[in-house]
N, C-alpha and C positions, 0 to 999 in steps of 0.2 A: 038821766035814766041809764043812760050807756052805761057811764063810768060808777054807776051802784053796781048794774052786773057785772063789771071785770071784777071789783071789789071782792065781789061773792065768789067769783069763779076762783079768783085768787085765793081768798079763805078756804074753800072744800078741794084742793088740789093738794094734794101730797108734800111736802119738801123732802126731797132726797137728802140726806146727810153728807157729810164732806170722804165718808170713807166708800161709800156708797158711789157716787160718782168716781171717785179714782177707781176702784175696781170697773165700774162700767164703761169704762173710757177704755180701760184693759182689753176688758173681754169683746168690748168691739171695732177690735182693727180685724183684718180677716185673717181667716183660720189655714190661708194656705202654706201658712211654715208649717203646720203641723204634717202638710201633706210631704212638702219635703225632705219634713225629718225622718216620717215611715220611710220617704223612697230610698233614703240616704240608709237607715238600718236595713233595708232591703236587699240594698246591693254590696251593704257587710254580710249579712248572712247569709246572701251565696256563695261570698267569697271563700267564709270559711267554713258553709256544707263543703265546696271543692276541695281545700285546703285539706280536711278533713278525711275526705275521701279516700280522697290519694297518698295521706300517709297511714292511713289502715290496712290501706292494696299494699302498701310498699313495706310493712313492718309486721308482716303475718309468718309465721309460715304453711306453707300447705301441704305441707306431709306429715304433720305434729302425728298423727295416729299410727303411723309407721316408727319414726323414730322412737318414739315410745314406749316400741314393742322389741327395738333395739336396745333400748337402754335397759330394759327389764330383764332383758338375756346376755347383758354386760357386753356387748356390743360397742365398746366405747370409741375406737378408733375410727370404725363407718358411721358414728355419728358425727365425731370432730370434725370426718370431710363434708358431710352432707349440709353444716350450717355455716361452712366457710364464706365469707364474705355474705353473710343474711347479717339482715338490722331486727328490730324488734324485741319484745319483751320474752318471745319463747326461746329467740336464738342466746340469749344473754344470760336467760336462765342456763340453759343448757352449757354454753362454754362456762360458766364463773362456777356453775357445778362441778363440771368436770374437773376443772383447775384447780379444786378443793379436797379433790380425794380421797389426796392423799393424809388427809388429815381426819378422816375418818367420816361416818354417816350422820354423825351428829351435828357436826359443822358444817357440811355441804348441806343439810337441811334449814341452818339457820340463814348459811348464805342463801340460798333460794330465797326466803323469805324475805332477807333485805333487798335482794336483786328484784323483786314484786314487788315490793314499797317504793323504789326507786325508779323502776320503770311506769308502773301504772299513772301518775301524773301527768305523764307524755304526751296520754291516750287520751286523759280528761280534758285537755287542753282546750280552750272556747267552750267547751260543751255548756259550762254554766251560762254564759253570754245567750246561746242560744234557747236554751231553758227559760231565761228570765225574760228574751225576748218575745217569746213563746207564748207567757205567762201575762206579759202588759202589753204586747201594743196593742189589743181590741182596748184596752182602755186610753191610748193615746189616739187612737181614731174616735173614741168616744167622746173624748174630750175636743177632738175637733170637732166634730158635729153639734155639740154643745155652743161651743163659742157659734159658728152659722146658726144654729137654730136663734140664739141670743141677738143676734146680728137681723136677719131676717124680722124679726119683730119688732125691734127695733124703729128697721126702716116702714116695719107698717103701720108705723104709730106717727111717723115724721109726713107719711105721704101724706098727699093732698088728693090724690086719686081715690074712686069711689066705686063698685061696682067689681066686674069682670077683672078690672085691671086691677085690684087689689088683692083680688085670688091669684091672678098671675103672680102677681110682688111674692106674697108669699109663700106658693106651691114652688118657685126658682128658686128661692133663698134655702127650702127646707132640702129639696132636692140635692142640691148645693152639700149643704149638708153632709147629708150622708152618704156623701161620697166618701168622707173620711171614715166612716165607720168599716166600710165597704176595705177599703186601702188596707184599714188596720188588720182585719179577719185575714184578709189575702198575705200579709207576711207574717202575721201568725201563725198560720195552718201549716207554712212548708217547715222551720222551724220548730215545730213541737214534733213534726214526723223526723226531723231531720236527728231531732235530740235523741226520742226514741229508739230511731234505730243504732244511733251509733251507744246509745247507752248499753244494748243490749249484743250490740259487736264486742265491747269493751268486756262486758258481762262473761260470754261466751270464750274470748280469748283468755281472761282468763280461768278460767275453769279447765279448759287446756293447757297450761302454763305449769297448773295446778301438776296436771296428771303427769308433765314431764317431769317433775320435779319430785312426786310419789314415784315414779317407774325407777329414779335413779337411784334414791335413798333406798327403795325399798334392795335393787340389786348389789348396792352395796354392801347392807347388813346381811343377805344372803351369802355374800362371798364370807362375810366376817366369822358367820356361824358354820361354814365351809372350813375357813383354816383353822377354828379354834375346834374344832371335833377331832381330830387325829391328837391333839396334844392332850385334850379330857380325855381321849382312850387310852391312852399310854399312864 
């Protein structure tokens, strides 16, 4: 009689397939590398919010509105001193403008425009990494939670316990859990702010960069239309 019911029990049970078991053998070893790898992207992307930081502080300038107002009233010489030794995308415009002059407004406008293509790269730097990061780890926290929740049930289906202590098993295991979810949101959130802002520091400078480089052009063709009036009068 015994061995009819195993028989039977055996018949109405499932077989798992061979691809089936490999993947579940996968998904339940535990899910704390995943916590690792968040903390490990975690402590990259503060590293380079910092990195970030400090060479936006160190590659600005912060008179751009002044200068600007010197360049427009052909002011060239207090400008040359004012960006001496400055780094950044406004200082570069301005010198490799300057240094163009002489060759007329039409060329110091295109150099401008290469000296922008060439610098702004600078400023992008990581920003994508952060962006991306930004964008998936709630799903690498989710996916830790996943493999625990997977785990967790797992082991409530192996227990032999009955009762109270089988809600324990698995309210621990779920909890467990989503801790990774938890992990994932937490270095996601600083990261998409971090991205934010610097997109729109990047944004901002240049639009500034912009104007130094309209205030030059524009005083150049100024003077142009200055010396060529006396020789149309004549």
């Amino acid at each position: 009689m015994t061995s009819l019911l195993l028989l039977a029990q055996a018949a109405t049970t499932p077989e798992v397939g061979w691809l089936s078991r490999k993947l579940l053998g996968v998904t339940l070893t535990s899910a704390e590398w995943v916590l690792w790898l968040l903390v490990v992207l975690s402590v990259l992307s503060i590293a380079l919010m910092l990195e970030r930081a400090v060479y936006f502080a160190t590659h600005r300038l912060p008179d751009s509105e002044a200068l600007a107002l010197k360049l427009a009233r052909g002011e060239f010489d207090a400008v040359r001193t004012a960006i001496q030794g400055k780094k950044g995308m406004e200082a570069a415009v301005i010198r490799e403008g300057l240094a163009s002059t002489a060759q007329g407004a039409d060329t110091v406008e295109q150099v401008i425009a290469s000296t922008i293509s060439r610098e702004r790269p600078q400023y992008e730097r990581y920003l994508s990494f952060l962006g991306t990061l930004g964008n998936n780890a709630p799903f690498i926290g989710l996916f830790g939670t996943v493999l625990g929740i997977i785990k967790a049930f797992h082991d409530l289906g192996s227990a032999s316990v009955k009762g109270a202590a089988i809600q324990q098993t698995v309210m621990a295991g779920i909890s467990e859990a989503l801790v990774a979810t938890a992990v994932g949101l937490a270095v996601a959130i600083p990261a998409v702010v971090a991205f934010n802002a610097f997109s729109r520091q990047l944004k901002t400078l240049t639009s500034r960069t912009n104007a130094l480089g309209f205030a030059l052009v524009g005083s150049l063709r100024a003077e142009g239309r200055k010396d060529s009036s006396p020789s149309e009068g004549r």
